[in-house]
N, C-alpha and C positions, 0 to 999 in steps of 0.2 A: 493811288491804290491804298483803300486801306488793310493792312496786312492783316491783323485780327479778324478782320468781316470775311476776309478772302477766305483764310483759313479755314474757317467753321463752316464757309461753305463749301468748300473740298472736302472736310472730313465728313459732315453733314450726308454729301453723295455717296452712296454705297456702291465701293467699286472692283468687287471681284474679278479675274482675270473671266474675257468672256462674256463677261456680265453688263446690259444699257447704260449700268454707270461709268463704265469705264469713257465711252464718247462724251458722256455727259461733262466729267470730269476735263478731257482735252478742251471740248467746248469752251467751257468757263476759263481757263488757259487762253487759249484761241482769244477769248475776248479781250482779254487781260493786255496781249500781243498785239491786238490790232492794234489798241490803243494807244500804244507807243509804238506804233507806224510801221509794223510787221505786215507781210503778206501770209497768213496761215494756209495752209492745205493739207486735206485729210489723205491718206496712201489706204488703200485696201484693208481690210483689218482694224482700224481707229488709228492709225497711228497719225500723230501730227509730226508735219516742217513748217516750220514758219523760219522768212528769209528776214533781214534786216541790212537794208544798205550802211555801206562803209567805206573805210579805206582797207585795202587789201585781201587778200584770200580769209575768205571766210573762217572766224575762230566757232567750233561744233560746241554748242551748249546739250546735255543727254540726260532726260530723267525721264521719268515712268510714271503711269496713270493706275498701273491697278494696283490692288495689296493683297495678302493672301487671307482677307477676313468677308467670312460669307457675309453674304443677304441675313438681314437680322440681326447681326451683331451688335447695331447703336443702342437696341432696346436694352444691352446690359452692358453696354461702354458708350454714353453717349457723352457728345463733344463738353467739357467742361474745361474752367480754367482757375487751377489751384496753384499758388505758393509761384507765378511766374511761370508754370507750367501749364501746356497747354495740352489735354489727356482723348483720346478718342482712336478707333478704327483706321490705321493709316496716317495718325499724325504725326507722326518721326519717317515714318518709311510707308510713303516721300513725301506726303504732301506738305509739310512743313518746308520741307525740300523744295520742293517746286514754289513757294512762299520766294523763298530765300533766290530763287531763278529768277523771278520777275519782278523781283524787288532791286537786283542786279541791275538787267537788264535797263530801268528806269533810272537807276543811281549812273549810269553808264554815261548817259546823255548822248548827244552828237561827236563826241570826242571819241567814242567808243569807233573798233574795229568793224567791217562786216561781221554780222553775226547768223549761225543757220542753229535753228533749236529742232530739236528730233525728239520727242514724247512719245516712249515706247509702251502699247498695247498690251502686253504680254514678257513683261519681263521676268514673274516672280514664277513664269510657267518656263523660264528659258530664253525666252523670246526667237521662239523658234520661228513667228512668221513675221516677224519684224527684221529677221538679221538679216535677209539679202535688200533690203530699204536701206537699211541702216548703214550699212557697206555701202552701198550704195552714192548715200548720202555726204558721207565721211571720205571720201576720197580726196576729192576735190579741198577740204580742209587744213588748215595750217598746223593745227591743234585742237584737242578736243577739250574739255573741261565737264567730270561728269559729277550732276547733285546728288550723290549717294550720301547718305550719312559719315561723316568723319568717323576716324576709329575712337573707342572708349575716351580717351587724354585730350581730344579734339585734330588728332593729328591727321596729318594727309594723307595718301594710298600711292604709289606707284609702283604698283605689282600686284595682283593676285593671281589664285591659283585657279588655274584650267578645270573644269566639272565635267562629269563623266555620267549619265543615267544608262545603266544596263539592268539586263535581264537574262538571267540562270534558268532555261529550262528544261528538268530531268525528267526522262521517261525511262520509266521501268514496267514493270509485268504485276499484274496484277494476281490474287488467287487467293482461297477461301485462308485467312490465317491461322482458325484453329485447327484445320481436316488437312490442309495441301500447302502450307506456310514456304516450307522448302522449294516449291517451285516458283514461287515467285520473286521477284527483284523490286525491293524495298526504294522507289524513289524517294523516299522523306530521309530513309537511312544514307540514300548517297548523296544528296542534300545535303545532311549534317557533317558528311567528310567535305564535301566544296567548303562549305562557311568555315570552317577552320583552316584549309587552304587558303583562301582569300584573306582570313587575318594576318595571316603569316605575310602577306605582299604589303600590311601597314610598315614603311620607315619614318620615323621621325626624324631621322637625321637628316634626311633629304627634303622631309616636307611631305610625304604623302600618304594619304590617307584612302580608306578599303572600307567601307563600311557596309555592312550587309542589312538593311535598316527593314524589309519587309518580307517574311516567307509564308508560302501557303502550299497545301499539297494533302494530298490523299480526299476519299471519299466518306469513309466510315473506318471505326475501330478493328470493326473485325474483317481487313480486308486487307491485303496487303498495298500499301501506295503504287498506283500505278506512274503518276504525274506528279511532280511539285514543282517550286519555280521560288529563285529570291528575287525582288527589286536589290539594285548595288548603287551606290554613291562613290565616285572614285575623286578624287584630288587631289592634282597635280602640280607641282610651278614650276615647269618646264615642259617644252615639247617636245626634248628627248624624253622625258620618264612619259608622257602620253602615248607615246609611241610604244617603250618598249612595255606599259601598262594592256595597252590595246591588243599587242602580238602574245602577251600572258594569259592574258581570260580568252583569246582565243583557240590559246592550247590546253586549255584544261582539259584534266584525263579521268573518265571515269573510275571511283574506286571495286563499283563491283563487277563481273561479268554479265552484262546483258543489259547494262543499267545506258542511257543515252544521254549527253550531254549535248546543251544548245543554248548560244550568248546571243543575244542581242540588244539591241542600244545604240547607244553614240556619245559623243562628246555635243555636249549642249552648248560651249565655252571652250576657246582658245585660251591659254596662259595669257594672262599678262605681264610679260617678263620685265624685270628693270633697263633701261634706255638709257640713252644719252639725254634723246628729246625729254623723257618724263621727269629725268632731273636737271634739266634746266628749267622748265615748267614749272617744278618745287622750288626754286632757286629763286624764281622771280615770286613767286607767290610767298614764301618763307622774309623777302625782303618786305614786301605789301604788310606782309604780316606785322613785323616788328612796329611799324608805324599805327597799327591799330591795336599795340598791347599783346597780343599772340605772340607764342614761342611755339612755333608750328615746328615736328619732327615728320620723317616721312617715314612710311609702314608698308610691309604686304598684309596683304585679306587672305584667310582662307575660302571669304568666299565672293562668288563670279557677281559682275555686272555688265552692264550693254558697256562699259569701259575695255573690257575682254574682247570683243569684237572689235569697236572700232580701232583697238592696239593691232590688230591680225591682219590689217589693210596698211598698216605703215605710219599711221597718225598719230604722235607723242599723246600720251593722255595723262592729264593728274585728275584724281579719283577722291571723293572724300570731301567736295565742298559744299554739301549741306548744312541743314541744322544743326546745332548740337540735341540730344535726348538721350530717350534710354528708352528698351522694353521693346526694342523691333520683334514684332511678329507675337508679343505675349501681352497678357489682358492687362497690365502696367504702360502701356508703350505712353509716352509723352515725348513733346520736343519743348525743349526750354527757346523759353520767349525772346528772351533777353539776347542770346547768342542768333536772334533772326538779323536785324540789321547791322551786326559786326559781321557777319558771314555773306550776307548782302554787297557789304562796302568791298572784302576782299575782294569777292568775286567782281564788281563793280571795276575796282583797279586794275585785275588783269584784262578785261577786257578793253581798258582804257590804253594798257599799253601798248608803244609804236615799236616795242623789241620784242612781240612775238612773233 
């Protein structure tokens, strides 16, 4: 495989969550896979497993085909390569990533473990129709290993926090505001008493985060709101605080008389809590490490990956073995070139070893 050529033509595909690139993008995966002697198959939805014979229960390899960059984007970040760095639409997160998967995979050889790879469809949306596949798939698993990008220092992940997508919606009474103001029930006003309620549920000391990131409501100026409504972003790193998170926004109390309140949502993302499994997983990977110049430390994310899921089924997961880069999800994003086949080789070793 050559890594560079792969590259450009991953980022090359334009692959929106949703969007023909996304299969396009497995595909070329898929092929990548046969070739070192995988059986690939597509699940509902785009999502790829490809099996690799072994010895022993299959170790889970987990990354993702879409990015959150529309259709059109290459005309004003197209794929180039400056300063060792390689720049475009998705090439840190993941596809870089997914480089660094199949460049593994190959460095692995016959020595390597059973292997099952799971390229999730819809991850940067939740992967909401991917997570009972994924589960699914992950069971039967020894361990997982997922190509998320390492944190900022190149360090590893075993732990992130549980995500939360809800929705705040107030109903109030409408009426003329400058002739009949009085009789009516301001939903925008009781809105604005929720969003300071809701900041007040932020702790830092615990880890969690309340963020009220999108509100809309009323019809016209001179009219009193009859309806408004926030999107919430919650994060958690535990599943007690998810819990007693979940039973809080479900008792929220209106502040004014006549005003309605109504949550909905869910949790997109289980915690993924610290283990025994995910730090023996670091342990071995942290050894792998030193031999390839790395001083790998281990880290929680604030934020979720298909890592989150297959933790919630029981399966050790370390998190974080991608590229190194910068600029996920902004018009800088690059993955440096250099850190492809040292992060390659890690990952190459864990799969080679006979102690997972």
């Amino acid at each position: 495989m050559a890594v560079l050529e792969v590259l450009r033509e991953l980022v090359e595909i334009e692959s929106p969550t949703d969007s023909p690139g996304v299969r396009r993008v497995a595909e070329v995966c898929a092929r990548e896979l046969a070739a070192l002697g995988s059986r690939p198959r597509f699940l509902d939805g785009d999502h790829l497993v490809a099996e690799l014979d072994g010895d022993g229960p299959p170790l889970l390899l987990v990354g993702h085909t879409d990015t959150v960059w529309p259709e059109g984007t290459l005309a004003t970040m197209p794929f180039r390569v400056e300063d060792g760095r390689a720049y475009g639409p998705g090439a840190y997160d993941m596809k870089g990533c997914l480089v660094v998967l199949l460049e593994a995979v190959r460095l692995a050889g016959e020595r390597r473990r059973a292997l099952r790879v799971f390229l999730t469809a819809d991850e940067e949306m939740g992967s909401r129709r991917a997570r009972p596949h994924l589960e699914r798939e992950a069971q039967s698993c020894a361990a997982a290993f997922v190509v998320e990008p390492p944190g900022p220092s190149g360090n590893l992940k075993t732990a992130r926090k549980g995500l939360g997508r809800f929705r705040l919606t107030v109903t109030g009474r409408p009426a003329h505001a400058g002739t009949h103001r009085h009789e009516g029930v301001s939903a925008v006003e009781e809105l604005a008493h929720q969003v300071l309620a809701l900041d007040d549920l932020n702790d830092d000391e615990r880890g969690i985060s309340v963020n009220v990131g999108v509100v809309r409501g009323g019809t016209s100026e001179n009219v009193v709101a009859a309806e408004a409504e926030a999107d919430i972003d919650v994060r958690v790193p535990r599943h007690e605080d998810r819990e007693r998170l979940e039973a809080t926004l479900a008792a929220l109390e209106p502040r004014l008389e006549g005003a309605r309140l109504e949550v909905g949502g869910g949790w997109t993302r289980p915690p993924l809590e610290p283990s025994a499994g995910a730090e023996r997983l670091f342990a071995k990977a942290r050894e792998h490490g030193h031999a390839l110049g790395l001083e790998l430390e281990a880290e929680s994310s604030g934020g979720g990956s298909d890592g989150n899921i297959v933790g919630a089924v029981g399966v050790p997961v370390l998190d974080g073995l991608g590229a190194e880069g910068a600029g996920a999800h902004a018009p800088n994003e690059h993955v440096f070139l250099p850190s492809i086949p040292v992060r390659a080789e890690l990952l190459a070793r864990l799969l080679r070893d006979p102690g997972l």
